[in-house]
Structures are given as structure tokens and as C-alpha cells.
PQR file with spaces between the fields and no chain letter, atoms N, CA, C, O and H, PARSE charges and radii, in Angstrom:
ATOM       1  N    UNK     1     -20.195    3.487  -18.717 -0.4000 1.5000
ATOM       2  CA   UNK     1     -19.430    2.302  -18.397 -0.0000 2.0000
ATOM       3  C    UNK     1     -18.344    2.032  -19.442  0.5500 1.7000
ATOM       4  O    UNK     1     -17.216    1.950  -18.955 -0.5500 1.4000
ATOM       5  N    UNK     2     -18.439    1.859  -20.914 -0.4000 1.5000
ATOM       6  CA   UNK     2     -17.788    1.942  -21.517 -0.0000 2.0000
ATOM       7  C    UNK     2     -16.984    2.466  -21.572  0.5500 1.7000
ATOM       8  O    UNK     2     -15.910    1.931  -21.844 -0.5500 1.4000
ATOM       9  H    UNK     2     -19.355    1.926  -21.309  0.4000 1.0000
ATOM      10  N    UNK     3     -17.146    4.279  -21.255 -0.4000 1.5000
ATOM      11  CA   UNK     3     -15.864    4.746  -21.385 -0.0000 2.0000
ATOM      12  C    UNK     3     -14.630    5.202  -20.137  0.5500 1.7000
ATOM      13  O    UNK     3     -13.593    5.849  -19.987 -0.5500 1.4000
ATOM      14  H    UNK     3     -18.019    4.714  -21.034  0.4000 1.0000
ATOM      15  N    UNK     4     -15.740    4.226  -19.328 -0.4000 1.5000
ATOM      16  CA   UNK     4     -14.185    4.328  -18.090 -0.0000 2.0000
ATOM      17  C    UNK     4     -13.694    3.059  -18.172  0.5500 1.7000
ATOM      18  O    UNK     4     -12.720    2.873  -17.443 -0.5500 1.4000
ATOM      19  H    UNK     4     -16.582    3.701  -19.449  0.4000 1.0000
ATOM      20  N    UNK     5     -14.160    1.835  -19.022 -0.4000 1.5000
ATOM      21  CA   UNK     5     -13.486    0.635  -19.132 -0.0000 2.0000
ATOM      22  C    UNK     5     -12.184    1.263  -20.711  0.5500 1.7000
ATOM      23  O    UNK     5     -10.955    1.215  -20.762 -0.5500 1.4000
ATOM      24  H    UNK     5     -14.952    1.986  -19.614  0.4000 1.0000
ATOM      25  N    UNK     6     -12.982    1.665  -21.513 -0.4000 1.5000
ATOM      26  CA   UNK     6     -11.312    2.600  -22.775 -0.0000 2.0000
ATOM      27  C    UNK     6     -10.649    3.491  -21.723  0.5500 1.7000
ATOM      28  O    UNK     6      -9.489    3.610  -22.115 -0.5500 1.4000
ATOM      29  H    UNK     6     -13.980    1.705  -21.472  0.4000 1.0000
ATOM      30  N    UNK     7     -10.806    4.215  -20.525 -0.4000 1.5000
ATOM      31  CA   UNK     7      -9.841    5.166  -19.967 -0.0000 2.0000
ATOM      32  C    UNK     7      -8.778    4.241  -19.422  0.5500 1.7000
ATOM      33  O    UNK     7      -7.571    4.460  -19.521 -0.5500 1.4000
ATOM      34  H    UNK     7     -11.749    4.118  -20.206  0.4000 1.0000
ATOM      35  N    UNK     8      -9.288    3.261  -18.878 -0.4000 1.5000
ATOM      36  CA   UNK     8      -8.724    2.356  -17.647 -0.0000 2.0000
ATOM      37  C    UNK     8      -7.538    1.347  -18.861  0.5500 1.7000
ATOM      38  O    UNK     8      -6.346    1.128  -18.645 -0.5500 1.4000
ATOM      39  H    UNK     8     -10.268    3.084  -18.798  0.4000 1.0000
ATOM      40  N    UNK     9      -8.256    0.942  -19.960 -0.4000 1.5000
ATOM      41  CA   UNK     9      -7.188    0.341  -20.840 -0.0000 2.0000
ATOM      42  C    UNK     9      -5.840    1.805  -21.345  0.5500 1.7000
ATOM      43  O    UNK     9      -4.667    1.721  -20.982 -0.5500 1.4000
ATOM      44  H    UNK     9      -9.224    1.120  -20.135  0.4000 1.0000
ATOM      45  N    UNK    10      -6.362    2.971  -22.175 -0.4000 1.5000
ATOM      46  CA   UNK    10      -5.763    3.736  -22.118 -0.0000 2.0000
ATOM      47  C    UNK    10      -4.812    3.997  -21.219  0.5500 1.7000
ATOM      48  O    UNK    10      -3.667    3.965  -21.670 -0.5500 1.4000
ATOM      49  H    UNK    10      -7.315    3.039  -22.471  0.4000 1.0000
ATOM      50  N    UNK    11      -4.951    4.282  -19.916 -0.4000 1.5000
ATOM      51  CA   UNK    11      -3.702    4.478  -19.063 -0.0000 2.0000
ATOM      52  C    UNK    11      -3.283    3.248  -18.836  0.5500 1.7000
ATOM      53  O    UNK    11      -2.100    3.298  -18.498 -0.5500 1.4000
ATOM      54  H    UNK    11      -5.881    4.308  -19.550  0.4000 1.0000
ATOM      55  N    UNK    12      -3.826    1.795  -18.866 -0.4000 1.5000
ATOM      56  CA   UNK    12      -2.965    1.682  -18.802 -0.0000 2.0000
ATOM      57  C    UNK    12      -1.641    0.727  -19.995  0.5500 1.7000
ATOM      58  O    UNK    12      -0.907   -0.233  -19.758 -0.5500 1.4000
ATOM      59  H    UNK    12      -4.787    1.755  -19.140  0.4000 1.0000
ATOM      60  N    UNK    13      -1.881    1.709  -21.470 -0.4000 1.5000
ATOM      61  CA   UNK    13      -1.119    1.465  -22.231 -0.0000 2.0000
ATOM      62  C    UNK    13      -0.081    2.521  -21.856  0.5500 1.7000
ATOM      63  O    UNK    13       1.078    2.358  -22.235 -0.5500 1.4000
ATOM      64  H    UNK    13      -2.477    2.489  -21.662  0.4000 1.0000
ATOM      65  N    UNK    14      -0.361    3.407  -21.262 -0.4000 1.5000
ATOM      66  CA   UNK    14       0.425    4.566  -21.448 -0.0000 2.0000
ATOM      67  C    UNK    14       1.492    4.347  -20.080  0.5500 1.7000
ATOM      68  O    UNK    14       2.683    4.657  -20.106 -0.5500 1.4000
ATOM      69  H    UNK    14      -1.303    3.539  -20.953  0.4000 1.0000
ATOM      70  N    UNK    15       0.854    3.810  -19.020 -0.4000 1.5000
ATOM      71  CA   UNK    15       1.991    3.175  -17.521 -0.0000 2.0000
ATOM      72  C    UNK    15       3.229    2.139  -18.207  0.5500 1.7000
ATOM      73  O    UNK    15       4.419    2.073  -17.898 -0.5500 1.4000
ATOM      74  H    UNK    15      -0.113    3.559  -19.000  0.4000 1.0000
ATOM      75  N    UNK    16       2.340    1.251  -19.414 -0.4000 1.5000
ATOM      76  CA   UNK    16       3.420    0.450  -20.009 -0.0000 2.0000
ATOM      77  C    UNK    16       4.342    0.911  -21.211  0.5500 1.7000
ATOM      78  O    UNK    16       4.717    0.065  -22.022 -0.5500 1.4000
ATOM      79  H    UNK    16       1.374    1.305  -19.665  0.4000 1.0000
ATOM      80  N    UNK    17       4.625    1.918  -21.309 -0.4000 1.5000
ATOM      81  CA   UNK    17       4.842    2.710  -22.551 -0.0000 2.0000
ATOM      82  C    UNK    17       6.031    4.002  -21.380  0.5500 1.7000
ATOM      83  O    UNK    17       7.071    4.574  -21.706 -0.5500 1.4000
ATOM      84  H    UNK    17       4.320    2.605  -20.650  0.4000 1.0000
ATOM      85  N    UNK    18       5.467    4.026  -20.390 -0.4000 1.5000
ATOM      86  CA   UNK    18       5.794    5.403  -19.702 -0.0000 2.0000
ATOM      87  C    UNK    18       7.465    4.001  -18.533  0.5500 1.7000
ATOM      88  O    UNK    18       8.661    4.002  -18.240 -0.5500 1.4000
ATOM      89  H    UNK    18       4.622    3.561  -20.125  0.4000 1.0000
ATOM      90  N    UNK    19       6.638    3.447  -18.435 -0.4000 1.5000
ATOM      91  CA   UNK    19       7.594    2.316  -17.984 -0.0000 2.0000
ATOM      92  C    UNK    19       8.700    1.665  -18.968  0.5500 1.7000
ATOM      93  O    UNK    19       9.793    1.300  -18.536 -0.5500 1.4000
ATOM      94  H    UNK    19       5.667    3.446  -18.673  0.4000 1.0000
ATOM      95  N    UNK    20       8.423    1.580  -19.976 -0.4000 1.5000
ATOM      96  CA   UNK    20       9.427    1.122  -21.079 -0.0000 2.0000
ATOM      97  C    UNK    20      10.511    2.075  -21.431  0.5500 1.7000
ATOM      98  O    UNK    20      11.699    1.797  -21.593 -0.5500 1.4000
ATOM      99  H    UNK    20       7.535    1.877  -20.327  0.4000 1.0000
ATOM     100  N    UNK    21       9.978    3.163  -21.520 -0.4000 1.5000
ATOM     101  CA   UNK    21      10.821    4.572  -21.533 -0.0000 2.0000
ATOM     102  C    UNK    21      11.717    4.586  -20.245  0.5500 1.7000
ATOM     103  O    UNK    21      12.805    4.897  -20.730 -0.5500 1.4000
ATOM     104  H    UNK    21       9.013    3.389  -21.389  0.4000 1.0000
ATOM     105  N    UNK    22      11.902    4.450  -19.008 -0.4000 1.5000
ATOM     106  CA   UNK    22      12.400    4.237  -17.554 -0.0000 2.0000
ATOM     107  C    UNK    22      13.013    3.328  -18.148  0.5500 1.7000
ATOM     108  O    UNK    22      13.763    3.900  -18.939 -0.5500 1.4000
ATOM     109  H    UNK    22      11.018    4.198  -18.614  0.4000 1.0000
ATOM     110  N    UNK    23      13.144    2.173  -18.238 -0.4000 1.5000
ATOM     111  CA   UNK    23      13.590    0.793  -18.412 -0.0000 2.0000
ATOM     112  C    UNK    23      14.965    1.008  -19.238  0.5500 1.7000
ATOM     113  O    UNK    23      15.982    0.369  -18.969 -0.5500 1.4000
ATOM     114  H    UNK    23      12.534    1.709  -17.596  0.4000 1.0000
ATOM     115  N    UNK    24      14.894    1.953  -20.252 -0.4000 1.5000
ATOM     116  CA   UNK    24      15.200    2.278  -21.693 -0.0000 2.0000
ATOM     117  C    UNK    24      16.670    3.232  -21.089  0.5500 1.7000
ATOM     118  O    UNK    24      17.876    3.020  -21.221 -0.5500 1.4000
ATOM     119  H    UNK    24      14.067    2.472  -20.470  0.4000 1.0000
ATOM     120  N    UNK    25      15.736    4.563  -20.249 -0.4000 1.5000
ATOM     121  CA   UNK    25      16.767    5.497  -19.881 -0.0000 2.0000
ATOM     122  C    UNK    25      17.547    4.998  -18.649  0.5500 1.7000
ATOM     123  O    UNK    25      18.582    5.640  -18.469 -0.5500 1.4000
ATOM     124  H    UNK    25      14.757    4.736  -20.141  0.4000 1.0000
ATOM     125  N    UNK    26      17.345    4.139  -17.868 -0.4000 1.5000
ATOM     126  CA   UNK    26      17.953    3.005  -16.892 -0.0000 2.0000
ATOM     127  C    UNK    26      19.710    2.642  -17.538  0.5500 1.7000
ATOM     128  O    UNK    26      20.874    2.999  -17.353 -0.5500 1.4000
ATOM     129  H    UNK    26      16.505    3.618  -18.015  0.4000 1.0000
ATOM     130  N    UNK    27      18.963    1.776  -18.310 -0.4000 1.5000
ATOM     131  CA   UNK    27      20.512    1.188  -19.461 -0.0000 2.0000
ATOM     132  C    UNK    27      20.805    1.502  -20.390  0.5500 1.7000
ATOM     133  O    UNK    27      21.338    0.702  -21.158 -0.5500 1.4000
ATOM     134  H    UNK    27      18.017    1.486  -18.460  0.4000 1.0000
ATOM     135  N    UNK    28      20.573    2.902  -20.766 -0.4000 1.5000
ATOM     136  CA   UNK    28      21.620    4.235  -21.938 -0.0000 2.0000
ATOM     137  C    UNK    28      22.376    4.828  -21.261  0.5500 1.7000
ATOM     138  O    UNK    28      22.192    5.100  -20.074 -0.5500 1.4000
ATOM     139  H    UNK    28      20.140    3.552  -20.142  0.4000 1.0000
ATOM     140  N    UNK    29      23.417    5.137  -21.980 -0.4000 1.5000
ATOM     141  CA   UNK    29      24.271    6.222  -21.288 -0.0000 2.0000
ATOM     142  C    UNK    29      23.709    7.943  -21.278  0.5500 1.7000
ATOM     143  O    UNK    29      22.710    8.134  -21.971 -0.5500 1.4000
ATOM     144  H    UNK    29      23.567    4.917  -22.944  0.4000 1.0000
ATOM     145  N    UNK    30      24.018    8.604  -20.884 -0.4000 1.5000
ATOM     146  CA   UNK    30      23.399   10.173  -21.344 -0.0000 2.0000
ATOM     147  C    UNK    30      24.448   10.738  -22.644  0.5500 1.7000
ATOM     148  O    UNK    30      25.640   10.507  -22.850 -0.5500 1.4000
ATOM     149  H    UNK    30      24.830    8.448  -20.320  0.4000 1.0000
ATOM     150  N    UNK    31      23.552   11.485  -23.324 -0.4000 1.5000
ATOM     151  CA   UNK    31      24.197   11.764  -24.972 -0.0000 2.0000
ATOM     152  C    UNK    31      24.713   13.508  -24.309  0.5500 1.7000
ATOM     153  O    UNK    31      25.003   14.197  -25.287 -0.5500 1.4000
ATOM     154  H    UNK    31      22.584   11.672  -23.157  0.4000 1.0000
ATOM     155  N    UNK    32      24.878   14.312  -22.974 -0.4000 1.5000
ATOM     156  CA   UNK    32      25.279   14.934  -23.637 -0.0000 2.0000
ATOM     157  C    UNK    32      26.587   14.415  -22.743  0.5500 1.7000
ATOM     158  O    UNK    32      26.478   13.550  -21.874 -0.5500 1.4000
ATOM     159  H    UNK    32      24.642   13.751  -22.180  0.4000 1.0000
ATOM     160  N    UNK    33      27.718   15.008  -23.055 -0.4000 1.5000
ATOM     161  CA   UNK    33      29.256   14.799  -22.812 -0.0000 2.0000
ATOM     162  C    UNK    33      29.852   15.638  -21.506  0.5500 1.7000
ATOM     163  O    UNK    33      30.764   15.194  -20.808 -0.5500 1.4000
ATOM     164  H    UNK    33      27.807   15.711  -23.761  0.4000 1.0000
ATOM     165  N    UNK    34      29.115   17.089  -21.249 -0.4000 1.5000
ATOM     166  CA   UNK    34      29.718   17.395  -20.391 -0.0000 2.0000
ATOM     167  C    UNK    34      28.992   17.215  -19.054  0.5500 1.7000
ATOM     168  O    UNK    34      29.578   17.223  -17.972 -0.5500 1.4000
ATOM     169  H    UNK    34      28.375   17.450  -21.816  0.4000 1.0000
ATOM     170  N    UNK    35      27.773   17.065  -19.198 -0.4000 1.5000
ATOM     171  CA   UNK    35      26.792   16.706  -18.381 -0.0000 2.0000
ATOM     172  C    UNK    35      26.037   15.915  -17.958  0.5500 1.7000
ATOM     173  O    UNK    35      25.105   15.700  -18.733 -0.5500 1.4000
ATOM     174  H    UNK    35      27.296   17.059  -20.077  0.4000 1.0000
ATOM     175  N    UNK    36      26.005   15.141  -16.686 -0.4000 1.5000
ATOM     176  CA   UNK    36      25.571   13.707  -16.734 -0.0000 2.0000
ATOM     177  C    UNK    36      24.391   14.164  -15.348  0.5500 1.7000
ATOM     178  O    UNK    36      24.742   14.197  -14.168 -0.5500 1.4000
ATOM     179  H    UNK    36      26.763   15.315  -16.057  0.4000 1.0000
ATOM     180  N    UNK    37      23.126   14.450  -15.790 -0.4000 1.5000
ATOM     181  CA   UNK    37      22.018   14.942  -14.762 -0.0000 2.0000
ATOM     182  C    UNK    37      22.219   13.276  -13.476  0.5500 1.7000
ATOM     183  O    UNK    37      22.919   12.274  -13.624 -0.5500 1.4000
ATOM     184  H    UNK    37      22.841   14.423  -16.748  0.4000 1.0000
ATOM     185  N    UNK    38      21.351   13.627  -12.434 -0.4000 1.5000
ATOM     186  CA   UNK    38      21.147   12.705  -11.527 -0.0000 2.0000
ATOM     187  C    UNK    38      20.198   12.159  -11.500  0.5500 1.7000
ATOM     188  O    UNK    38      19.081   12.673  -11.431 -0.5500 1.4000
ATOM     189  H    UNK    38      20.782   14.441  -12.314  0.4000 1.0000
ATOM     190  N    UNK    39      20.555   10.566  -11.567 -0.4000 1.5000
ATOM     191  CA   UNK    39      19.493    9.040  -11.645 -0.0000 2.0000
ATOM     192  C    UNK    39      18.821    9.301  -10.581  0.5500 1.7000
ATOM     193  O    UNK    39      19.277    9.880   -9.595 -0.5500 1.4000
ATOM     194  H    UNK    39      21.462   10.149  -11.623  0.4000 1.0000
ATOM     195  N    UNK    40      17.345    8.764  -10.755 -0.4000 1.5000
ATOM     196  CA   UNK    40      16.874    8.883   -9.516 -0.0000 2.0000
ATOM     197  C    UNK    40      16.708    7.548   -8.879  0.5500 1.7000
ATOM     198  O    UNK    40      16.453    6.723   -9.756 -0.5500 1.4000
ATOM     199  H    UNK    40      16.975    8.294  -11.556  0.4000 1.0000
ATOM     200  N    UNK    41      16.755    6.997   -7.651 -0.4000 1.5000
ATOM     201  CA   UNK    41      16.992    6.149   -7.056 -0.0000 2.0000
ATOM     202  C    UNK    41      16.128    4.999   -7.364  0.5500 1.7000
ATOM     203  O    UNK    41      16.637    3.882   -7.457 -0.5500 1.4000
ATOM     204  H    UNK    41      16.963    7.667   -6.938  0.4000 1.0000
ATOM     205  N    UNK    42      14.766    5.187   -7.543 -0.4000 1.5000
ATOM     206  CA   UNK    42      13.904    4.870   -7.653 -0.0000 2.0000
ATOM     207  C    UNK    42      14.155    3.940   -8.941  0.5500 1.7000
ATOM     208  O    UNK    42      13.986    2.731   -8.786 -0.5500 1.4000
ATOM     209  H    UNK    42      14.352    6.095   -7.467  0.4000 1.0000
ATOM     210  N    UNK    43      14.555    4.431  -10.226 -0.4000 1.5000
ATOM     211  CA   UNK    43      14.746    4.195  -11.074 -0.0000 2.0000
ATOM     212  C    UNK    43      16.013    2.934  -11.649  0.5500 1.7000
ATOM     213  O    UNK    43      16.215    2.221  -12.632 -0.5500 1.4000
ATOM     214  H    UNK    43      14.693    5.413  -10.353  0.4000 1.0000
ATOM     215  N    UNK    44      16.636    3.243  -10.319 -0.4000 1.5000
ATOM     216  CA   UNK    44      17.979    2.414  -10.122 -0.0000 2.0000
ATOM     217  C    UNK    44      17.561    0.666  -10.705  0.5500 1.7000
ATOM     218  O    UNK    44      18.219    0.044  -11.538 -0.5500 1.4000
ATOM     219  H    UNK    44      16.472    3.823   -9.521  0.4000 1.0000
ATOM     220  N    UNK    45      16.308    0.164   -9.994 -0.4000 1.5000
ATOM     221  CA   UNK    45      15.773   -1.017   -9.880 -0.0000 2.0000
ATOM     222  C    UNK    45      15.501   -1.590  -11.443  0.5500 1.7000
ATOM     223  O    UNK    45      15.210   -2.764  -11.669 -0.5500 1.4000
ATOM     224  H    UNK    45      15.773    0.670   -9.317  0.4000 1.0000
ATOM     225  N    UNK    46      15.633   -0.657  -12.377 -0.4000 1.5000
ATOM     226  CA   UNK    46      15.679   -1.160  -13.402 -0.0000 2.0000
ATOM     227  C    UNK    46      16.617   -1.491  -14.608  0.5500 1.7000
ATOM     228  O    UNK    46      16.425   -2.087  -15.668 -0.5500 1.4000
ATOM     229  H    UNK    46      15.870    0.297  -12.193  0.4000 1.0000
ATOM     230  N    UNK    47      17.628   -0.923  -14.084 -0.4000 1.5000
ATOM     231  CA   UNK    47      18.849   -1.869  -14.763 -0.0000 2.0000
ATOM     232  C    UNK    47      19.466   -2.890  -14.632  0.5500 1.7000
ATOM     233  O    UNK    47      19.815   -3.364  -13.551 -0.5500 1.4000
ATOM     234  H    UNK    47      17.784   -0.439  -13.223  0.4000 1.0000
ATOM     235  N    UNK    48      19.718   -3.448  -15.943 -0.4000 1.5000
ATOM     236  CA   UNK    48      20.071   -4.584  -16.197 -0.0000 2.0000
ATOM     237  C    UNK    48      21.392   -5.163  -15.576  0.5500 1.7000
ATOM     238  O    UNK    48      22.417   -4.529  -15.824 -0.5500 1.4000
ATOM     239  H    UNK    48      19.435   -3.062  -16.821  0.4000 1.0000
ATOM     240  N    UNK    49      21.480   -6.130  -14.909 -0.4000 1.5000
ATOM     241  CA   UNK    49      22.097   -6.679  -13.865 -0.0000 2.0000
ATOM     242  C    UNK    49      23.329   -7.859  -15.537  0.5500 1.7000
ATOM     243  O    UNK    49      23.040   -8.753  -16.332 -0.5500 1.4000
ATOM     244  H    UNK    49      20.647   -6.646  -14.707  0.4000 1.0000
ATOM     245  N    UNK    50      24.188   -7.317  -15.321 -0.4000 1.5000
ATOM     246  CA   UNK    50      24.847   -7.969  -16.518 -0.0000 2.0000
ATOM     247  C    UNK    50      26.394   -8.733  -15.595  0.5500 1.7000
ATOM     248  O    UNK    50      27.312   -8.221  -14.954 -0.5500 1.4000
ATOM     249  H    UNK    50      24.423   -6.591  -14.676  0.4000 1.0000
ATOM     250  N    UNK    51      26.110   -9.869  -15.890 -0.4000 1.5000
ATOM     251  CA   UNK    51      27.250  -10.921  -14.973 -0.0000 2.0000
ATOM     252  C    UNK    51      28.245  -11.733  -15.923  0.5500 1.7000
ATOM     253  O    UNK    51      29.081  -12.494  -15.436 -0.5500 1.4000
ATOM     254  H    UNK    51      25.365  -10.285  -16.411  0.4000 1.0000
């Protein structure tokens, strides 16, 4: 019991950690210059709406 109640906290530090990272690469620009890979749509929902 114990240790599926530490797995269950474990993931889910790591969903909020794995989500912060998304959040992060959302509203950076990409570092390299000639190449700008493709956002995935999904991901779209998390940038910052700036008015």
C-alpha cells in the first residue's frame, strides 16, 4: 500500500514538472537560428495570451 501511494505522488511530481517544461517551451523562442521544428497543436493551449 505504501508504495503505490509514493508511486502515485512520484508521478505525479513528475506530470507537474513534465508540464512546466511544455508551459516553458510554449513561450521561448527556439535557440537554433536556422531551424524552427513544428509546435504541436496540442501544446498551443499553453501560451501566454499577452494583451
Amino acid at each position: 500500500m505504501r508504495k503505490i501511494k509514493f508511486l502515485n505522488k512520484l508521478l505525479g511530481g513528475v506530470n507537474v514538472l513534465a508540464l512546466m517544461l511544455v508551459m516553458q517551451t510554449a513561450n521561448s523562442a527556439c535557440i537554433w537560428l536556422a531551424y524552427q521544428p513544428e509546435f504541436p497543436e496540442e501544446a498551443c493551449k499553453f501560451k501566454k495570451m499577452v494583451k
